[in-house]
N, C-alpha and C positions, 0 to 999 in steps of 0.2 A: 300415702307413699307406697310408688309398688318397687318390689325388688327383681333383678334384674337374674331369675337361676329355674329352673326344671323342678316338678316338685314330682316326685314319684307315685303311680296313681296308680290304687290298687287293683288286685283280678277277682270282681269279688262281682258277681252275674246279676240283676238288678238294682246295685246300690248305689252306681254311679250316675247323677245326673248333669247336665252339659244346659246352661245357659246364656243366649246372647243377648247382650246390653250395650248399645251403641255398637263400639270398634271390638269389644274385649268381650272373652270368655271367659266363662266362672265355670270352677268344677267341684261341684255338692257330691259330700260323701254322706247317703244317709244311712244312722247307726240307729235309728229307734223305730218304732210303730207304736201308737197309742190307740188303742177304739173307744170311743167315746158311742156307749149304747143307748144313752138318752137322746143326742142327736144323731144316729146312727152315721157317724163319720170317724173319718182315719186322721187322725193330726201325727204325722210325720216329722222327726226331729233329725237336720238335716248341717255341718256343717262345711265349712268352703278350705277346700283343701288348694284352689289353686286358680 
């Protein structure tokens, strides 16, 4: 079910990410970073504000 209103989207300088899927746009707020140093990778904890 999507709702039909403006979601306010913060000014916050790398943390917002923009993706597209089919017709619709999703908007990822991300609030974490995790380094994982055995696999030397970034796992990113990312939620959908809009």
């Amino acid at each position: 079910m999507y709702l039909d209103f403006l979601v306010k989207i913060p000014e916050a300088a790398g943390k917002i990410t923009y993706r597209k899927r089919d017709d619709s746009c999703y908007v990822y707020y991300e609030y974490d970073r995790i380094y994982d140093p055995t696999r030397k990778f970034t796992n990113v904890k990312r939620a959908m504000i809009g």
